[in-house]
MIKEMAR-81393 format. One record per atom (N, C-alpha, C, O): y, z, x negated; residue in three letters. Coordinates in pm, whole numbers, plus 50000, padded with zeros to 5 digits. Layout:
<sites>
YZXALA...
</sites>
This chain:
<sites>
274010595258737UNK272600598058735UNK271950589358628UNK272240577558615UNK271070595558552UNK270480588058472UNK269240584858497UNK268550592558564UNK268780573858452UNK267800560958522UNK266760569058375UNK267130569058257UNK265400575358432UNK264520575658339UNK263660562558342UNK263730554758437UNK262840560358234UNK261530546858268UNK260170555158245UNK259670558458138UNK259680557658387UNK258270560958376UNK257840557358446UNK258560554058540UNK256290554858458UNK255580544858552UNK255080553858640UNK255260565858616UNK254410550258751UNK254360553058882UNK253200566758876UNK253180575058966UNK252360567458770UNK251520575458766UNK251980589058704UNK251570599758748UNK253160587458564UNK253680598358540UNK254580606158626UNK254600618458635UNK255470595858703UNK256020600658817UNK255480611658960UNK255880620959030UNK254460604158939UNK253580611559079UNK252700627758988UNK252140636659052UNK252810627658842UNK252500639958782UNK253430649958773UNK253060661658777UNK254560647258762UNK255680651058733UNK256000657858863UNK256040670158871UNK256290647358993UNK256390656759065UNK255230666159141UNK255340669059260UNK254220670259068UNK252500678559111UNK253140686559022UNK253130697659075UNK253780687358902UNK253690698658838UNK255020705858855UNK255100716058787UNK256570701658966UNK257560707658958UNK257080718459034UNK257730728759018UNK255840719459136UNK255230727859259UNK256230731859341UNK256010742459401UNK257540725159366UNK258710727259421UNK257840732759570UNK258050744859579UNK257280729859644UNK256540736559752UNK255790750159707UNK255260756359799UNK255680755159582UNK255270766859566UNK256200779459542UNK255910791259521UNK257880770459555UNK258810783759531UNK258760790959653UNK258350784859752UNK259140804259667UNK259410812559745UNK260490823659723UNK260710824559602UNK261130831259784UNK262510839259757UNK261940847359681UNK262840855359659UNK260850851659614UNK260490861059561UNK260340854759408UNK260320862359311UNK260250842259394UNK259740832859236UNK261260840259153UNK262220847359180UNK260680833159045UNK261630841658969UNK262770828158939UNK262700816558977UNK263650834058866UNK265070823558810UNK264650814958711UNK265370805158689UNK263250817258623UNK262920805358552UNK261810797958610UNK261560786658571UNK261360801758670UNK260120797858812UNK261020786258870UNK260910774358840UNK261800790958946UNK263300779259010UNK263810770358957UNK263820758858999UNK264450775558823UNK264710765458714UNK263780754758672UNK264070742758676UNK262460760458624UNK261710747158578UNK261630740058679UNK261880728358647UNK261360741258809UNK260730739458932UNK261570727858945UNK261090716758919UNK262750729058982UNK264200721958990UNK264230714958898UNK264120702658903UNK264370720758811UNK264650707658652UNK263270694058656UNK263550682858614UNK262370695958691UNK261240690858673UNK261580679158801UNK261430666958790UNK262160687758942UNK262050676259029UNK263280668759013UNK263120656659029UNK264520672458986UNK265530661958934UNK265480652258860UNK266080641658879UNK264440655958729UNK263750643158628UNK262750631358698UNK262560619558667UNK261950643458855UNK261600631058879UNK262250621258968UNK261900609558953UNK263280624559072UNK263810622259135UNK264710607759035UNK265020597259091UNK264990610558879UNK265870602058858UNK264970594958788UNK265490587358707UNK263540594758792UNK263080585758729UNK262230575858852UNK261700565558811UNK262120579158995UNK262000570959126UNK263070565059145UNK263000555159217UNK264290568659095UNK265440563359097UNK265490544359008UNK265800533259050UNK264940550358862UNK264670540558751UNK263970532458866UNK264480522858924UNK262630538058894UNK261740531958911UNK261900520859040UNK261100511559043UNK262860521859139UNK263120514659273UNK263840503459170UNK263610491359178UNK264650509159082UNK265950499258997UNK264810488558961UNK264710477959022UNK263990492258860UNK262870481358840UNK261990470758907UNK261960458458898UNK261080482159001UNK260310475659084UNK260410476459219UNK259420476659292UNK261740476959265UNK261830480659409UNK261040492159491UNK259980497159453UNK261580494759583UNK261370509659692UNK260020509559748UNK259590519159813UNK259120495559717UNK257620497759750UNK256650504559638UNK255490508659648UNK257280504359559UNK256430511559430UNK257140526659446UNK256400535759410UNK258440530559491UNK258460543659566UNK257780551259608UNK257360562359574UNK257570539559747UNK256540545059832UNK254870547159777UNK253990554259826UNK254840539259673UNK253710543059623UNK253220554859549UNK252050558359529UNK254060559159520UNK254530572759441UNK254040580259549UNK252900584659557UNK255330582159665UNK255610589059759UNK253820596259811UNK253410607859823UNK252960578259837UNK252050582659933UNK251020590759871UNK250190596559941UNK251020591259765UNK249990598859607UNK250780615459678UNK251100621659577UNK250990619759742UNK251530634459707UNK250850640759866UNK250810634759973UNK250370654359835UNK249710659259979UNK251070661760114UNK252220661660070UNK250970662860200UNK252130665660247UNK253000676960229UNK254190673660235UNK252790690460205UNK253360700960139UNK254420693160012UNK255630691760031UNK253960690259928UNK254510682859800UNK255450669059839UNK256510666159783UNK254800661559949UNK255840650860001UNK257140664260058UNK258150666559991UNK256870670360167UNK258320673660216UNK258670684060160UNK259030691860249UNK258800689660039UNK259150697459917UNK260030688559872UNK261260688859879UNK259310680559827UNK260090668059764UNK261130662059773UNK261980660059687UNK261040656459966UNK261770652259983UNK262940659860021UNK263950652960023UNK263160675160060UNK263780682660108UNK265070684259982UNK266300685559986UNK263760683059844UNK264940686359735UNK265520673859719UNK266670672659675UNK264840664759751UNK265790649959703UNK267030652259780UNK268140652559728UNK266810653759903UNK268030649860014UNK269330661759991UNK270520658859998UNK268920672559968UNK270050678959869UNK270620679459807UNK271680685659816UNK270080670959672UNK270310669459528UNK271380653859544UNK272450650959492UNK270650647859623UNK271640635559680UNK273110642959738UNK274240643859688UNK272640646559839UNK274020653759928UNK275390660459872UNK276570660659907UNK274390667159737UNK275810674659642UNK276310663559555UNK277360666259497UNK275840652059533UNK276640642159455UNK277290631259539UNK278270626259484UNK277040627259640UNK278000620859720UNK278570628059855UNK278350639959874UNK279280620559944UNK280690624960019UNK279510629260188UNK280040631660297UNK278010629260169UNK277040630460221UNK277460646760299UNK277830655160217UNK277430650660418UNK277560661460526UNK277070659860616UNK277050649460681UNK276450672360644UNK275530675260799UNK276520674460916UNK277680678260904UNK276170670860995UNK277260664361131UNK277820676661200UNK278980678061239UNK276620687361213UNK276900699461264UNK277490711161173UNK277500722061229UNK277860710961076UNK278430717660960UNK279380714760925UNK279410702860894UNK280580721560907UNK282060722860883UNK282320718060760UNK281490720060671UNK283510711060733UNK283900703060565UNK283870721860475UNK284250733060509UNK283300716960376UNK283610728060256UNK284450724060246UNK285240728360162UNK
</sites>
């Protein structure tokens, strides 16, 4: 994963403009794409950003977002995590 450096305010723009809470099965494949691409950049730049200033400036991020946009967010983080480490749902069978 690569560590972006952006400060807490571009971060909290970044993820307002992936609108990852505005996809729906009907958005289109570049609708998804940006959507996605946008929250992975920010995801690895909260990443930078804990590396720097620790997980309270996270949360500072975090608390800047309406709740729709927090659990968008976090729904894609915990995924995007899950497919890169040995991470499985308890009730779900090994792929």
């Amino acid at each position: 994963m690569v560590r972006i450096e952006m400060d807490e305010a571009s971060i909290e723009a970044l993820i307002r403009s992936a609108s990852i809470e505005e996809l729906r099965s009907d958005s289109t494949e570049l609708e998804r794409r940006h959507a996605l691409s946008r929250g992975a950049t920010a995801l690895d730049a909260l990443c930078g950003l804990s590396d720097r200033q620790g997980t309270g400036a996270v949360w500072d991020v975090l608390c800047e977002l309406d709740r729709a946009q927090l659990l968008s967010f976090a729904t894609f983080a915990i995924s995007e995590m899950a497919q890169h480490t040995e991470y499985r749902w308890a009730d779900r069978p090994d792929d």
